[in-house]
C-alpha positions in Angstrom: -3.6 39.2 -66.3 -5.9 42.0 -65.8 -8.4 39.4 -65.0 -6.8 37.9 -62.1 -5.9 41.3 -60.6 -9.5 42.3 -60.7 -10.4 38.7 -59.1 -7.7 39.2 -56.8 -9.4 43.2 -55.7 -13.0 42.0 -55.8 -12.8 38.5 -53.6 -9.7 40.3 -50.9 -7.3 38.6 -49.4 -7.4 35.4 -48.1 -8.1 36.3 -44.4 -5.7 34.1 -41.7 -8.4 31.9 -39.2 -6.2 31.3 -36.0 -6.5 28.2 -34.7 -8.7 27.1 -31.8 -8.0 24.4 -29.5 -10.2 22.9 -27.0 -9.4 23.1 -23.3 -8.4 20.1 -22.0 -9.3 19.0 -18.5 -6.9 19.3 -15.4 -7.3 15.9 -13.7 -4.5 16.5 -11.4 -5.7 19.8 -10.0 -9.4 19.3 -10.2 -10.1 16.1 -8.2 -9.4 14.9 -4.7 -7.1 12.2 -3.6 -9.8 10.0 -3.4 -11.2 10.4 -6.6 -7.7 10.2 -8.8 -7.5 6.8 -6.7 -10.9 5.9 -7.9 -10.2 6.7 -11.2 -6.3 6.3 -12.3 -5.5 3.9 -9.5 -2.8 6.4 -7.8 -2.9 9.3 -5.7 -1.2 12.9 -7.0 2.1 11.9 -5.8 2.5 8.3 -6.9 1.3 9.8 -10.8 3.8 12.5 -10.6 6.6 10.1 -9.7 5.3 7.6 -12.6 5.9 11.0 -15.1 8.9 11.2 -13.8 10.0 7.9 -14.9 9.5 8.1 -18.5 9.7 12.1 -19.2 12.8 12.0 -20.5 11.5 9.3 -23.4 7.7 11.3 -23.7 8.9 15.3 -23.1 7.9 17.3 -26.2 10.7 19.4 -27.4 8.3 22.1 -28.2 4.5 23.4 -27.4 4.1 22.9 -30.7 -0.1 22.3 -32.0 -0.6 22.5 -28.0 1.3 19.0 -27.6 0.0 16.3 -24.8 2.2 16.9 -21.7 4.2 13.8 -20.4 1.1 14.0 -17.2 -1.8 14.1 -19.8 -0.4 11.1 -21.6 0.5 9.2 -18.2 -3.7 10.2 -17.6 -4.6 8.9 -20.6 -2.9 5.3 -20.2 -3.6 4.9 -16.5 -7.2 5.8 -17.3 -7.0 3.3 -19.5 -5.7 0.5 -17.5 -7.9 1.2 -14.7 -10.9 1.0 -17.4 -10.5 -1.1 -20.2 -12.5 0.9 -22.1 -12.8 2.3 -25.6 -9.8 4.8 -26.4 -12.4 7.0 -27.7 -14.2 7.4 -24.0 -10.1 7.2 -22.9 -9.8 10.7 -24.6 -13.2 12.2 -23.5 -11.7 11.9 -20.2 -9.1 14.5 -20.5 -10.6 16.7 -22.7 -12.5 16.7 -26.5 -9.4 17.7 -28.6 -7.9 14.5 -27.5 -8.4 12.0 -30.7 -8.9 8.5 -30.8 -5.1 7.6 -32.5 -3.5 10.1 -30.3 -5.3 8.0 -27.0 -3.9 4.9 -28.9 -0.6 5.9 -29.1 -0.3 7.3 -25.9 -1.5 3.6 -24.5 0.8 1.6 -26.3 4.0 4.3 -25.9 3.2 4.3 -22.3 3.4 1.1 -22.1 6.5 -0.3 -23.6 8.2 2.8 -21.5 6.5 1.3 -18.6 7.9 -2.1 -19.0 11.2 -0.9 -20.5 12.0 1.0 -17.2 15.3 0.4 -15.4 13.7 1.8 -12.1 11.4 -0.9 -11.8 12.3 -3.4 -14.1 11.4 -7.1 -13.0 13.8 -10.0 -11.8 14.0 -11.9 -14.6 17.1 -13.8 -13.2 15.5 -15.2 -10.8 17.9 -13.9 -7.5 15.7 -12.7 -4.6 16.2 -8.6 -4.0 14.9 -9.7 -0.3 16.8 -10.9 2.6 16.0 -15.0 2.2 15.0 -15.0 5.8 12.6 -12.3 6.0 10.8 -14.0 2.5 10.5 -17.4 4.5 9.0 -16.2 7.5 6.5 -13.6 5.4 5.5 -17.0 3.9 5.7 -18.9 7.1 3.0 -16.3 8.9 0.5 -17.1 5.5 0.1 -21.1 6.1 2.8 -22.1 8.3 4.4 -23.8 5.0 8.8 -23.9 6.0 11.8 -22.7 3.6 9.0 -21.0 1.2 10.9 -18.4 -0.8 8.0 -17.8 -3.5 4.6 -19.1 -5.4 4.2 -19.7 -8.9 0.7 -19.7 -11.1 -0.2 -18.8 -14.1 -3.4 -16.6 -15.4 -5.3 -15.7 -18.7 -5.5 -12.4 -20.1 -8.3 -12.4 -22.5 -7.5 -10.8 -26.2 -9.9 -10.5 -29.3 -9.2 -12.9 -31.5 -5.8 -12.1 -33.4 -5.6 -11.8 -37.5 -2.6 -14.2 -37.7 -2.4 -17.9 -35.8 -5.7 -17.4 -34.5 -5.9 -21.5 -33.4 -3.0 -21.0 -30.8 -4.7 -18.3 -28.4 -7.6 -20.4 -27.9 -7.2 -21.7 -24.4 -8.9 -25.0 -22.9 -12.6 -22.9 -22.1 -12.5 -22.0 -25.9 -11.7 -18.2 -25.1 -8.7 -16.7 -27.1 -5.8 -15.4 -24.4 -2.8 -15.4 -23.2 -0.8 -17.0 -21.0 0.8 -15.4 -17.9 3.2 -16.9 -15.5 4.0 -14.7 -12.3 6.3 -15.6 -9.6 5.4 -13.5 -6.2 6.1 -13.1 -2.6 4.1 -12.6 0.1 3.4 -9.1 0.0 2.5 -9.3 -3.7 5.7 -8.0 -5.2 6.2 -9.8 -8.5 9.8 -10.8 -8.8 9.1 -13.1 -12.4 6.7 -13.0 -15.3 6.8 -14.1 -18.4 4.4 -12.6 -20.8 4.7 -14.2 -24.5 3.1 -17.2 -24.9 -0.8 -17.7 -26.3 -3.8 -19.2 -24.5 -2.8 -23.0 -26.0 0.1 -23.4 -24.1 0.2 -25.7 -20.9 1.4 -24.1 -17.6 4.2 -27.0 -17.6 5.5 -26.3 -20.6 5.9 -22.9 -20.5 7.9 -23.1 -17.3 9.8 -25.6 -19.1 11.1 -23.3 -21.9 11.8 -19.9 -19.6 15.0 -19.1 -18.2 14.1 -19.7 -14.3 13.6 -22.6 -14.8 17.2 -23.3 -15.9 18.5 -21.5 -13.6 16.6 -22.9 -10.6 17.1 -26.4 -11.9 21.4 -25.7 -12.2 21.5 -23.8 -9.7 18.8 -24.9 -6.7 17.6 -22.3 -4.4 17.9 -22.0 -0.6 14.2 -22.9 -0.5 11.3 -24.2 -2.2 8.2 -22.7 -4.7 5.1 -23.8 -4.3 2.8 -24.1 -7.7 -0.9 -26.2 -8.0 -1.3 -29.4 -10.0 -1.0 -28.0 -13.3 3.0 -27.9 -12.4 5.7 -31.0 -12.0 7.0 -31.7 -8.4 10.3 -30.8 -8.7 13.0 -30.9 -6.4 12.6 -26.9 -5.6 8.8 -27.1 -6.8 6.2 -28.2 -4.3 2.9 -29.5 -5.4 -0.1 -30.6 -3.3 -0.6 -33.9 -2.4 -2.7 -35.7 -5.5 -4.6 -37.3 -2.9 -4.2 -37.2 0.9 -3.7 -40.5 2.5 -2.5 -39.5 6.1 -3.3 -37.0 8.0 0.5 -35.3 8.3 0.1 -35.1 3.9 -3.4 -33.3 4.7 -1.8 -31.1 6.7 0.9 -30.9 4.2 -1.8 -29.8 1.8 -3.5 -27.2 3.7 -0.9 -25.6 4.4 0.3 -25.5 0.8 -3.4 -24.2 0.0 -3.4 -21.6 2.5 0.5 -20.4 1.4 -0.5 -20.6 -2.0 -3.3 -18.4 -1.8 -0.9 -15.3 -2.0 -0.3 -16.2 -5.8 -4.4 -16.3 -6.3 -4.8 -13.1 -4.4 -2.3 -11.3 -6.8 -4.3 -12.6 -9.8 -7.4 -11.1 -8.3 -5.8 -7.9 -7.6 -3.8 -7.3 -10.9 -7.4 -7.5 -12.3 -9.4 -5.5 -10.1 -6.9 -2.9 -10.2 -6.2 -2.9 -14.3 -9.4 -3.6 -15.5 -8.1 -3.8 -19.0 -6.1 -7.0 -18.6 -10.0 -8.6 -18.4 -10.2 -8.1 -21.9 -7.9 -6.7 -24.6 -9.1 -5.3 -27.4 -6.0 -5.4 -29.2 -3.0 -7.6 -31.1 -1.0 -9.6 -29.1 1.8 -8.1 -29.1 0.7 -5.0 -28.2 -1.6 -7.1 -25.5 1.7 -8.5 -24.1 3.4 -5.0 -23.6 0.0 -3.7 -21.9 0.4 -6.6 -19.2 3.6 -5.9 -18.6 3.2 -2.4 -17.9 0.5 -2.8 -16.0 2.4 -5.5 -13.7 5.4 -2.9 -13.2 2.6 -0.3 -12.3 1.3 -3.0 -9.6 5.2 -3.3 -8.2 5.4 0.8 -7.9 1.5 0.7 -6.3 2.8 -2.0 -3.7 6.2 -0.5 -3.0 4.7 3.0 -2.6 1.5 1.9 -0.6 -0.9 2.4 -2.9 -4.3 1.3 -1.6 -5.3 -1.3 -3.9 -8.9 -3.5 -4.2 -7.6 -6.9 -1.8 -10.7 -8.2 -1.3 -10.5 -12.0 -2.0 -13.0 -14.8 -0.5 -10.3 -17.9 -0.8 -9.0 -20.3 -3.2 -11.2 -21.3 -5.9 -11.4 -25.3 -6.5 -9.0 -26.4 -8.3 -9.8 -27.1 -12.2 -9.3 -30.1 -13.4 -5.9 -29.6 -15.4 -5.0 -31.1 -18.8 -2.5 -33.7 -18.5 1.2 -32.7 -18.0 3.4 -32.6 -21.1 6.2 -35.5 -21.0 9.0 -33.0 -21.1 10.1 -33.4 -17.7 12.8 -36.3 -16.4 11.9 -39.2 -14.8 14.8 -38.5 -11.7 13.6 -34.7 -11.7 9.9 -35.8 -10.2 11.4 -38.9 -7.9 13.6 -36.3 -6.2 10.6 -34.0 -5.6 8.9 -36.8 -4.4 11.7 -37.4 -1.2 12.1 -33.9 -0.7 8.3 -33.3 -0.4 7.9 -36.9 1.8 10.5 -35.1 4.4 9.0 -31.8 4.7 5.9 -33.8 5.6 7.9 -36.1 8.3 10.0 -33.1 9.7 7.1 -30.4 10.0 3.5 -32.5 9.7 
């Protein structure tokens, strides 16, 4: 005993090393307008509002370990989206205590809050939040296609290559991905999406097992959506022309082309804008939730007037498309066929 008294004399007590933390950077207050734009994709304003949709979710309780405000971890995953980067470089961005996991989380919490809000969550029904006429003549003014209410396409999101069912997210060009539908009107709001399905899957038979399509088909809409050739011509789904034997079908098809391109344009944009959704470094389901959020961050962006990167240089020729799964009836197509035949005699 008298030897660990003398120890305890001799060495002194155990002196208390306070804790220092890095200072993090102030991204709000220490760039321009201009530069937050460049860099986040949203102005001051448009990221304080985006806080505001998921603080009561993210808000610490406490200041506890100098805990990530709900406008640093909004930073980090907009910073991300806009990049596509390492989470690593992510974290550098707002300062060196920020770690790699904590980066990660913050992406992938951001992200399900994102798509999970009730502010800006997306039609999934289907019903138009847009006076019908207004829609039509947005539509009309694009290609001078009649009774358009809203274009359909679908685009690949790239992934690494997942750990389980690798084979189905390997798309037709070998790459592994996957599949997004969007359903859009003319100013690029997305009313539809479906984000689930991997690379493998054919743009007909995904629409064939989502729930617009059920509802579209029992209950037909005041209008018609216009899709490529990867689709079936259905009764409220226009195609093009397969091949143009008169010149009122050309017409028919140019017009389709030129309405259409609204649907390529938000493609372009969505991936200009969120540079991330060109390759995901990540599991697909945690791919699938990063989509979404980025597509609810496009709705806010176009709704709120964000400037966004609209440069596009046309339609791209069309690829040659994998034949159309049989799932489709017979009568379904032979409808499309006279509804299509008298849009061309009425307004080509």
């Amino acid at each position: 005993m008298a030897g660990v008294v003398h120890c305890y004399h001799r060495l002194g007590r155990r002196k208390y090393h306070e804790r220092m933390y890095a200072e993090r950077a102030k991204p709000l207050a220490q760039y321009t307008t201009e530069e937050l734009y460049a860099r986040f994709r949203f102005g001051r304003d448009d990221i304080k509002y985006i806080a505001d949709l998921v603080r009561p979710k993210l808000q610490h309780k406490t200041k506890r370990s100098h805990a990530l405000s709900v406008e640093e971890q909004c930073l980090i995953a907009l910073r991300f989206y806009a990049s596509g980067t390492f989470y690593q470089v992510v974290g550098d961005n707002i300062g060196p205590a920020i770690a790699v996991s904590s980066a990660n989380f913050c992406t992938w919490q951001e992200s399900e809050l994102y798509w999970k809000s009730d502010v800006y969550r997306l039609n999934r029904t289907g019903e138009s939040t847009v006076p019908c006429g207004e829609t039509k003549q947005s539509f009309f003014l694009l290609g001078n296609m009649p009774n358009t209410i809203g274009v359909i396409d679908c685009t690949h999101v790239h992934i690494q290559a997942p750990h389980e069912r690798e084979w189905q997210y390997v798309n037709r060009k070998g790459r592994h991905s996957i599949n997004v539908q969007l359903v859009a009107y003319a100013d690029l709001i997305i009313t539809n999406c479906v984000v689930k399905w991997p690379g493998s899957i054919h743009d007909a038979l995904l629409l064939r097992e989502i729930p617009l399509y059920r509802k579209l088909q029992s209950n037909r809409p005041n209008g018609i959506i216009l899709g490529d050739s990867a689709y079936p011509l259905l009764p409220w789904l226009m195609t093009p022309f397969p091949v143009a034997n008169t010149p009122e079908q050309a017409g028919f098809n140019s017009a389709h082309c030129k309405t259409r391109c609204a649907i390529e344009c938000l493609n372009g944009v969505l991936k200009r804008c969120f540079a991330c959704l060109n390759y995901l470094r990540v599991e697909p389901k945690v791919a699938c939730n990063i989509i979404l959020a980025c597509i609810v961050l496009h709705n806010i962006a176009t709704r709120r007037n964000v400037p966004l990167d609209d440069i596009y240089d046309g339609p791209e020729p069309d690829e040659v498309q994998p034949e159309q799964p049989p799932m489709f009836a017979p009568n379904e197509g032979q409808t499309g066929c006279v509804i299509r035949d008298a849009i061309v005699r009425h307004y080509f």
